[in-house]
N, C-alpha and C positions, 0 to 999 in steps of 0.2 A: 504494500500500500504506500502510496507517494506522500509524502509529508509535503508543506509547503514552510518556509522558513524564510521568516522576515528579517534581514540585517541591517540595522543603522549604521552608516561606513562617516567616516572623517578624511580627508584624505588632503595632503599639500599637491595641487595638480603642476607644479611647477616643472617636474621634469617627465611629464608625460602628454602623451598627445590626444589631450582628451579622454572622456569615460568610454565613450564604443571604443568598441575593438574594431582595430583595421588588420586590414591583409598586410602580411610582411613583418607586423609588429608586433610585440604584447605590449609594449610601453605603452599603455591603456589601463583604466582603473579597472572595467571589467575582463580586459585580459587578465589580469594581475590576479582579481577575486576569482575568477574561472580556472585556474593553476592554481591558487589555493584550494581553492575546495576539491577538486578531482585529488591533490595532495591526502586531504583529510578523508574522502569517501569513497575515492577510487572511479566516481562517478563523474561520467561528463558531461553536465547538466550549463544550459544556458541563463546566464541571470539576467534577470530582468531589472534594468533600472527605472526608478521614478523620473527620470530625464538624462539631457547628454549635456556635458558641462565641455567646452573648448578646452582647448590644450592651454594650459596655464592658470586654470581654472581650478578654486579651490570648494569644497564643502566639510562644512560643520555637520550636516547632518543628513546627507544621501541616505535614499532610502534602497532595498535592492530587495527580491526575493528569490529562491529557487528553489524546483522540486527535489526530493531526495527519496530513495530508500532507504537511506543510512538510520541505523538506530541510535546513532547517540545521541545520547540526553541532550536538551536543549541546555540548561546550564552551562552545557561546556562548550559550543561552539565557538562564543567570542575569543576564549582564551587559545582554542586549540587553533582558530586561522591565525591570531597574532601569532599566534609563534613561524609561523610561516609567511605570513605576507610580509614585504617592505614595512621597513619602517617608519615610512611616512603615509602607508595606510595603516589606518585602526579602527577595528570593529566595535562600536561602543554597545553597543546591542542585538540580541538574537532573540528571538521570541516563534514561537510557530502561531502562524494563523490558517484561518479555513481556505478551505480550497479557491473561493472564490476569490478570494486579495491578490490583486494583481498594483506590484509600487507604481506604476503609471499611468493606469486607468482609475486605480479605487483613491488615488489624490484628492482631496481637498483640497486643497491649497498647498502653495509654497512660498517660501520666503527667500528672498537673495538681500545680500547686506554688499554693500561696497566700500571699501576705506578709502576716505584721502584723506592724505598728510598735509597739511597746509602750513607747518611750522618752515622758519627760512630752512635747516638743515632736513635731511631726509633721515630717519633711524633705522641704520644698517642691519640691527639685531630684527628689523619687523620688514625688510626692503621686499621680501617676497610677499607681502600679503596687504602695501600699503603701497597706494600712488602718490607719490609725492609730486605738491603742486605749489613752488615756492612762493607765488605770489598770491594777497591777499584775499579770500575770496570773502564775499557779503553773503550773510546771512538768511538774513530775512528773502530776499527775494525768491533764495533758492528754493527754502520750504514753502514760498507760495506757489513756485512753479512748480512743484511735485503733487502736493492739493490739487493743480488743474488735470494730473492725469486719473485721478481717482473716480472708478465709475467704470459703465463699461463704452469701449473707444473701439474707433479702430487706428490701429497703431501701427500704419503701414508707416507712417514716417521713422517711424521706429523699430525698423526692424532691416536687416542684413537686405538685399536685392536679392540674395540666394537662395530664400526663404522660398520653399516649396510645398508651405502650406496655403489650403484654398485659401483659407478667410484669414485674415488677419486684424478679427474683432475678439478682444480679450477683455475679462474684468481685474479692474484693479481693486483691491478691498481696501490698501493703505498701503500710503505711502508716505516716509518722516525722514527727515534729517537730525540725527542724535548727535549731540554733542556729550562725551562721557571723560574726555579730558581736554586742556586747552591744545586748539589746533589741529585737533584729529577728528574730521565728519564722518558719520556712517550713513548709506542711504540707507534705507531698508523701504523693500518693496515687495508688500504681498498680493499677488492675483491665481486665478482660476488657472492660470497658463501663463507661458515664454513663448515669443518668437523668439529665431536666429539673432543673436545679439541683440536681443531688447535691453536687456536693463544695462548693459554699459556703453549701448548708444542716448539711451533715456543720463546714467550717469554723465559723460562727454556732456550733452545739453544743459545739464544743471551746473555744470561745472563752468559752462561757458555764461551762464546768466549769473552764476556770481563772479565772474571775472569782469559782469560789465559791458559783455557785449552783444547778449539777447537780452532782450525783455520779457516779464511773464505773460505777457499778451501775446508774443509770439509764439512761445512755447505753447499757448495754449490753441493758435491757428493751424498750429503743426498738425493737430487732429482729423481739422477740417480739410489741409492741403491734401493729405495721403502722400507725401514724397517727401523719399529718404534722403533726397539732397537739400534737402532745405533743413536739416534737424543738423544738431550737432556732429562735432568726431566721434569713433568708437572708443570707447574707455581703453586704456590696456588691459590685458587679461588677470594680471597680478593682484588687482585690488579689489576682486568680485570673491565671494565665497556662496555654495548653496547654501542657506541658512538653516530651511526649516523645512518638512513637510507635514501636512497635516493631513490626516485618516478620519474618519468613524471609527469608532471603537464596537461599532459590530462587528466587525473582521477579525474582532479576537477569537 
């Protein structure tokens, strides 16, 4: 009988090339977790992620499931793929849910956070998960430009040109600019769904209207216009993290 098994992954995507797996490489987060677990179960099982994060791209809290025959106890999975996976993934949680939980259908929601560093120097000890932005950005504007995307939109302006999905109509639940120490912004944005580079084309935008040089009425046209040339640059990849996802807890 197939077990289904839920794993909350952590992972610094800095020296891999995004979460799928591609031909020719495992430097992939689900490459990575698909060699560990065959390691642990002998089993060569497909994981399913809650989404695909770009190459450079980090998460706090990916979600990933796979089926198994494997009997071992659920308590022990987290500890037994660490010991096997890199050291820059870490299994923070395993849990078994019902057959029907699939991490990228049975979503609720998700969260992505973005850092900028906005202090004159850049902190070397945090370089891979902070974009450093030396010059001063303005506050207020920013988080009213974020407010304007709240709701549901269609956010072709915000979204890769590569984007190969039909619609490009997404809800945003909330969206805030944290301040948790001097100098350092986090965006954080939660919706129903991601396009192709949404949130660090939506980050680039915000970054540019506290630099001074969009206004929040523009940002807020961007909606209306539907084009990706008129929105800001794409963020780099180093200072986005998956934050959060969220379930029904029917699926236990």
């Amino acid at each position: 009988m197939l077990r289904n098994i839920r794993l909350t992954v952590s992972y610094d995507g800095t020296d891999y090339h995004g979460f799928q797996s591609q031909p020719g490489t495992d430097r992939t987060i689900q490459g990575q977790l698909e060699k560990a677990i065959h390691k642990l179960t002998g089993e060569a099982h497909r994981v399913i992620g809650s989404g695909r994060t770009d190459a450079g791209v980090h998460a706090r809290g990916q979600v990933v499931n796979v089926h198994t025959s494997s009997p071992i106890p659920i308590s022990r999975w987290a500890i037994a793929l660490n010991s096997v996976l890199p050291d820059d993934i870490v299994i923070t949680q395993a849990d078994e849910v019902s057959a029907q939980f699939h991490a990228r259908k049975s979503a609720r929601s998700k969260t992505y956070r973005y850092t900028i560093n906005n202090n004159r120097f850049p902190d070397v000890l945090a370089r891979r998960t902070q974009y450093h932005v030396p010059v001063a950005l303005m506050q207020e504007p920013m988080e009213r430009a974020l407010e304007c995307l709240i709701g549901e939109h269609d956010f072709t302006s915000f979204c890769s040109v590569k984007s190969t999905q039909i619609s490009h109509v997404r809800t945003i639940y909330d969206a805030k600019l944290v301040t948790e120490e001097e100098g350092l912004y986090h965006i954080y944005i939660t919706g129903n769904g991601f396009l192709y580079n949404m949130v660090r084309i939506i980050a680039g935008t915000i970054i540019e209207v506290g630099l001074g040089k969009r206004t929040v009425e523009q940002v807020r046209s961007l909606l209306v216009l539907k084009d990706r040339t008129q929105a800001g640059v794409t963020a780099p990849p180093h200072g986005l993290v998956l934050w959060q996802v969220d379930y029904d807890e029917s699926y236990a």
